[in-house]
C-alpha positions as a printed NumPy array, in Angstrom:
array([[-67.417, 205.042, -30.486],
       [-70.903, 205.134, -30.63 ],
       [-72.435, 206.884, -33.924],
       [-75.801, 207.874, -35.344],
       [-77.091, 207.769, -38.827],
       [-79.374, 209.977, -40.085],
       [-79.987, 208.468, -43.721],
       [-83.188, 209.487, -45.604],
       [-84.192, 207.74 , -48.546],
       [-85.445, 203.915, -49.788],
       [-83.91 , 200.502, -49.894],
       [-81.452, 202.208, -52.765],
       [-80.024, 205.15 , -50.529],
       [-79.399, 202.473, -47.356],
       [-77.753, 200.118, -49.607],
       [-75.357, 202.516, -51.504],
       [-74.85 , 204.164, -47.367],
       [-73.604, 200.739, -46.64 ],
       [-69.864, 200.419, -47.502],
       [-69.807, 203.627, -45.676],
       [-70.58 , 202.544, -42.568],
       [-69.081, 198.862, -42.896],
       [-65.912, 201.258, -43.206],
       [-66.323, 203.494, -39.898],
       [-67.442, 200.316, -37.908],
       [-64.484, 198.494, -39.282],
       [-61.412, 201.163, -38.914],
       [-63.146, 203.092, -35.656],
       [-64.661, 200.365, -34.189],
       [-68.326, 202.136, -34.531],
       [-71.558, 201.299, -32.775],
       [-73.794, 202.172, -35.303],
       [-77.421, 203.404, -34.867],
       [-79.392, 203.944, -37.795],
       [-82.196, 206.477, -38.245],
       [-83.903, 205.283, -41.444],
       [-87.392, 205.095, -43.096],
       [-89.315, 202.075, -41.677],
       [-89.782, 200.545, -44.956],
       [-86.228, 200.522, -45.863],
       [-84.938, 198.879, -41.97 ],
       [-84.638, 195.657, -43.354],
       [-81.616, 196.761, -45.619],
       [-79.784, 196.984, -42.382],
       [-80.006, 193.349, -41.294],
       [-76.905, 192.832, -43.604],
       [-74.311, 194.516, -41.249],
       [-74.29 , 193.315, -37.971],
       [-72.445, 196.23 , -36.842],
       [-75.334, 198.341, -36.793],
       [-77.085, 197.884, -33.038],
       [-80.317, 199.415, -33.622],
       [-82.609, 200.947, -36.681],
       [-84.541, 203.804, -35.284],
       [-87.533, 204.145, -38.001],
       [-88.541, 207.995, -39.046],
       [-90.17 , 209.641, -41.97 ],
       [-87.732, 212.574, -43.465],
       [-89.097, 214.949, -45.286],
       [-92.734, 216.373, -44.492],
       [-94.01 , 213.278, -43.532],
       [-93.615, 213.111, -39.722],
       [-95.528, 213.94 , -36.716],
       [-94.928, 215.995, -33.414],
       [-94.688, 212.351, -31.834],
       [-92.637, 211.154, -33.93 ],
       [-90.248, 213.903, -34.221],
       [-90.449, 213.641, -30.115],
       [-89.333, 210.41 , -29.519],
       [-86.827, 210.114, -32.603],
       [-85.608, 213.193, -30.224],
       [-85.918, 210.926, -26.96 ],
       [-83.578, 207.959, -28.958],
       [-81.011, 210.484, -29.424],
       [-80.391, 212.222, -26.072],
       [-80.17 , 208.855, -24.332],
       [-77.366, 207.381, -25.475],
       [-73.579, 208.439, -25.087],
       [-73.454, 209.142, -28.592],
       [-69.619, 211.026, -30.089],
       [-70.689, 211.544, -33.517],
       [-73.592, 212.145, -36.128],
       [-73.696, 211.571, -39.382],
       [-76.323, 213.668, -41.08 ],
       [-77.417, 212.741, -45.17 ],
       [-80.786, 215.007, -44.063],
       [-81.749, 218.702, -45.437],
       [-84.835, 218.605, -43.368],
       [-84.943, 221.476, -41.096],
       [-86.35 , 219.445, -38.111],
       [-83.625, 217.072, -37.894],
       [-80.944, 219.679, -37.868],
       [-82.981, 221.428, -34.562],
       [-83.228, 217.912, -33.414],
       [-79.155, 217.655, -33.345],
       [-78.997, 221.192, -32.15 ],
       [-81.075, 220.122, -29.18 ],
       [-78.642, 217.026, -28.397],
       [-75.488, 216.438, -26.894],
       [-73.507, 215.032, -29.349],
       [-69.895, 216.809, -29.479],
       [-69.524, 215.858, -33.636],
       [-72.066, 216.798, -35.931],
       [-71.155, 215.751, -39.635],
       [-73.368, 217.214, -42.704],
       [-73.3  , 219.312, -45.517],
       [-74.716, 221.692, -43.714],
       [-76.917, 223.448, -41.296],
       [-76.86 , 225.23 , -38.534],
       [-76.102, 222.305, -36.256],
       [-72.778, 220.782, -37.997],
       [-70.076, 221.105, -36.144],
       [-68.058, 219.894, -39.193],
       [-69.092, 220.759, -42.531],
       [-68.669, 218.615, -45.816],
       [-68.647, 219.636, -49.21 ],
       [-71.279, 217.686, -51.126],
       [-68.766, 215.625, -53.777],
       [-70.394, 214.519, -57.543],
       [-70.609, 211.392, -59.181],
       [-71.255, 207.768, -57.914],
       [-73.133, 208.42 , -54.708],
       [-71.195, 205.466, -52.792],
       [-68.218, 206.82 , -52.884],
       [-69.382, 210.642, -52.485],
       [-69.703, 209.331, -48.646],
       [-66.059, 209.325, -48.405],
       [-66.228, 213.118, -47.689],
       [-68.532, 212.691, -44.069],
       [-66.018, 210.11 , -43.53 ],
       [-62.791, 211.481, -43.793],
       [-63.141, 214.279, -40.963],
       [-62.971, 210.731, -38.793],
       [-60.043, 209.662, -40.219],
       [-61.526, 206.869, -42.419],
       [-59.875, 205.793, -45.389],
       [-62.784, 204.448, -47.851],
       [-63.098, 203.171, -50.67 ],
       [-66.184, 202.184, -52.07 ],
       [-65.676, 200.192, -55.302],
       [-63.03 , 197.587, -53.522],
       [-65.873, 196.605, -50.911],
       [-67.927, 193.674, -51.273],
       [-70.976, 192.378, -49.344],
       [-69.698, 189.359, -46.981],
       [-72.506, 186.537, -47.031],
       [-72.905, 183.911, -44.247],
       [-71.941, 180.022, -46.441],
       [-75.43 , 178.218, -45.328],
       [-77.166, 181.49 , -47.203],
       [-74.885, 180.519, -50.285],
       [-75.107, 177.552, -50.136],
       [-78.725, 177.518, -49.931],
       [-78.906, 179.936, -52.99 ],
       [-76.892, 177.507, -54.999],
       [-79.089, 174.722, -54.205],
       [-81.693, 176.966, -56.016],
       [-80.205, 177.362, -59.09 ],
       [-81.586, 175.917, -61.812],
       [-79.852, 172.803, -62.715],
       [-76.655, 172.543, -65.281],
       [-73.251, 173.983, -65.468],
       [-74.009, 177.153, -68.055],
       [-74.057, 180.866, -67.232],
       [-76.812, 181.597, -64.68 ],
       [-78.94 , 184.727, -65.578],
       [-81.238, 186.252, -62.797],
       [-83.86 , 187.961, -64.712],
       [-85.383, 190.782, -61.667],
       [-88.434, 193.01 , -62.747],
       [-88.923, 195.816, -60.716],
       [-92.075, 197.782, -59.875],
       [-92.359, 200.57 , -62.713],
       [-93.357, 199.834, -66.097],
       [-91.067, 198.147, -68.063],
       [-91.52 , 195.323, -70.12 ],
       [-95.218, 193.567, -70.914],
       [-95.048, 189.878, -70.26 ],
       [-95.162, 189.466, -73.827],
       [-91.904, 191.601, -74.232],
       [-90.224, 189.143, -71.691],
       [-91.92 , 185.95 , -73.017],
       [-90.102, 186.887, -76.586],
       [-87.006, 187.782, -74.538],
       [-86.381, 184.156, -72.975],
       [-86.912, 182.404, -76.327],
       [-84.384, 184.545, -77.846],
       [-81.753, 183.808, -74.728],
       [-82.53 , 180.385, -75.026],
       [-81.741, 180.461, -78.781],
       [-78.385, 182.232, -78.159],
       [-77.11 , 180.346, -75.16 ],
       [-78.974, 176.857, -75.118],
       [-76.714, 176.253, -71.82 ],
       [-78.021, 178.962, -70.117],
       [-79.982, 178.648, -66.438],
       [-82.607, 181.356, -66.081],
       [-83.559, 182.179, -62.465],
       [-86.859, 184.906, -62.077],
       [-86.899, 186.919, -58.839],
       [-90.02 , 189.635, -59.461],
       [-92.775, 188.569, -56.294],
       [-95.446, 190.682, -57.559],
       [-95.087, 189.307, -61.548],
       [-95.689, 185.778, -63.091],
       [-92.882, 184.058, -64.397],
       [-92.571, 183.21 , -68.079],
       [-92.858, 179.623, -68.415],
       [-90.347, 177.579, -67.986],
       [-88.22 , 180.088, -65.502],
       [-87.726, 179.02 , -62.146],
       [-88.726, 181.427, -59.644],
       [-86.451, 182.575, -56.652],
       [-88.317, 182.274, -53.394],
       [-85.73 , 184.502, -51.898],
       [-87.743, 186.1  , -48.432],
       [-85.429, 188.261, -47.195],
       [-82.672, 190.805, -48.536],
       [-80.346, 188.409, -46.811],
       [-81.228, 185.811, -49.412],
       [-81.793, 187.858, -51.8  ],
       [-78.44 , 189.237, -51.751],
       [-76.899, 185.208, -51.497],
       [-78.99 , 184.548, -54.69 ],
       [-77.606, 187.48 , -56.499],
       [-74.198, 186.594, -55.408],
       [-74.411, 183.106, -56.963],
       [-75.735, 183.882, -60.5  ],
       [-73.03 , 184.883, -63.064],
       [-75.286, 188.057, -64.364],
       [-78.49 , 190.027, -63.078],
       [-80.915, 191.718, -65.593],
       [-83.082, 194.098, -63.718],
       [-84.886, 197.454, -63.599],
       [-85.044, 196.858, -59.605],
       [-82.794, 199.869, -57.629],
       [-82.129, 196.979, -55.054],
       [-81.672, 194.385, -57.338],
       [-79.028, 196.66 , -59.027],
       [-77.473, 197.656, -55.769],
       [-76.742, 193.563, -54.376],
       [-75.165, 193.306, -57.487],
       [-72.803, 196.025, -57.042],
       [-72.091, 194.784, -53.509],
       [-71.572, 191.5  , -54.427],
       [-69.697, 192.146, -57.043],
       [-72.051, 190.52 , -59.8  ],
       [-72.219, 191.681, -63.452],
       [-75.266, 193.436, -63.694],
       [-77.024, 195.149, -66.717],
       [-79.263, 197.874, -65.015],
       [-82.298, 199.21 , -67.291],
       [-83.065, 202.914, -66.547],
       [-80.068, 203.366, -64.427],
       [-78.098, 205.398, -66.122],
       [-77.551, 208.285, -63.848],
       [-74.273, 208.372, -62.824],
       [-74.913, 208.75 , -59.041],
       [-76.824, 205.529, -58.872],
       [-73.854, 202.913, -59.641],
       [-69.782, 202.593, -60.378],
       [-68.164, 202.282, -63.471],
       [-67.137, 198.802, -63.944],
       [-65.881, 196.603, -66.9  ],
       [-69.08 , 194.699, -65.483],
       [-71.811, 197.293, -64.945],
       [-73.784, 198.165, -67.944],
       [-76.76 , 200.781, -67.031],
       [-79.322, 200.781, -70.106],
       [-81.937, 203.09 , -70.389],
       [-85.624, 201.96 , -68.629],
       [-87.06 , 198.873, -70.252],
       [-89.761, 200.439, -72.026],
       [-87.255, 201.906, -74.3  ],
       [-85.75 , 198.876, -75.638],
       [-86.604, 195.544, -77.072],
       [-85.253, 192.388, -75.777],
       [-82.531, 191.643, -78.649],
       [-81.189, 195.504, -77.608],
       [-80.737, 193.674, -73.947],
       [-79.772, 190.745, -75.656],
       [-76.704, 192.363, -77.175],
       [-75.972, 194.417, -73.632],
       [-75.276, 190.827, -71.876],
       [-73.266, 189.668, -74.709],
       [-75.276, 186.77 , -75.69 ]])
């Protein structure tokens, strides 16, 4: 069966589409072709199953061009089904305009098969374009597989010792000051002398003393998240390997209830500019 994703959004929405279409290329045997914004492509390098990313700006961001060609990619192959996540008007005259016999969305004047748009953790909320396919899914019971020379390369990382390792991920909007996180690693190493404390933020310095990840790809990021015993981050993709991986993860201004699953493990704080480290201190237990 050969199926196209339309999936608008960043390197948060692709990841959290993921399980989704691990599921329909695992139970339907799926080709999967991606249509995805370019900067968020490289999520897809984690499931082999998908054969080709086709790179488009949803929303009002696209040209005549590129609203052309993304139209060219779709008429030429034998394509049975579309998966639509898009409200943008030009993508659902884009479908009208193909051949493809199955047209999934929420709606729109091109679905052939309409979905109510479910609530809550927006993972699992995929199960509804799914189950018109006859895919049983369920989200929280997937985890990311990871090829061993990845892990094992991760693990040969780590910082040295046999106490809990901590990966400590900054993301881009303003959280802490380096102060706040030079205060924040004294007080962790006060409560858990044992502890290994790995930094994975490119664009930010390191407190000293930290090892930093040199993680390249998502592929490595997602091994090094899957070897630490806890992430601390205000990263969405950070916070989203963690949940595929299955890692215990303490999420800072994540608390929306669309963004991840409730688990024993999953503690979403509010952003980091709201709280001082010993309030994150007490989140991880320490």
């Amino acid at each position: 069966m050969q199926v196209l994703a339309l999936l608008p959004g960043g390197e948060e929405d692709q990841l959290q589409a993921l399980p989704a279409m691990v599921a329909l290329a695992e139970q339907q045997s799926a080709q999967l072709h991606v249509v995805c914004p370019a900067q968020a492509a490289h999520i897809w390098t984690l499931l082999p199953a998908v054969e080709r990313c086709i790179p488009f700006a949803f929303g009002q961001r696209w040209s005549l061009a590129d609203w052309a060609n993304l139209l060219g990619n779709v008429r030429e192959p034998d394509f049975q089904v579309s998966l639509n996540l898009s409200t943008d008007w030009s993508i659902d005259l884009l479908l009208s305009l193909s051949r493809i016999p199955m047209r999934v969305a929420a709606g729109g004047f091109s679905a052939t098969e309409q979905v109510q748009q479910p609530t809550g953790w927006r993972t699992q909320a995929l199960r509804a374009w799914l189950q018109s396919l006859g895919v049983h899914y369920d989200a929280n019971a997937y985890r990311l597989p990871l090829p061993r020379s990845a892990l094992a390369e991760a693990r040969a990382a780590l910082p040295p010792g046999n106490g809990p390792a901590l990966l400590l991920g900054p993301g881009v909007a303003p959280g802490w000051s380096p102060e706040d996180w030079r205060e924040f690693v004294a007080a962790m190493g006060q409560a858990v002398p044992s502890g290994r404390l790995l930094w994975l933020a490119p664009e930010e310095e390191a407190p000293a003393g930290i090892r930093r990840c040199r993680a390249a790809t998502v592929m490595a990021e997602a091994a090094t998240v899957a070897s630490v015993d806890v992430v601390l981050t205000d990263d969405p993709r950070l916070a989203q390997l963690a949940v595929l991986t299955g890692t215990a993860l303490v999420a800072a201004g994540m608390e929306d209830p669309r963004r991840l699953p409730r688990r024993d493990a999953i503690k979403p704080l509010p952003p980091l500019d709201q709280l001082r480290p010993g309030e994150v201190l007490r989140a991880l237990g320490a």
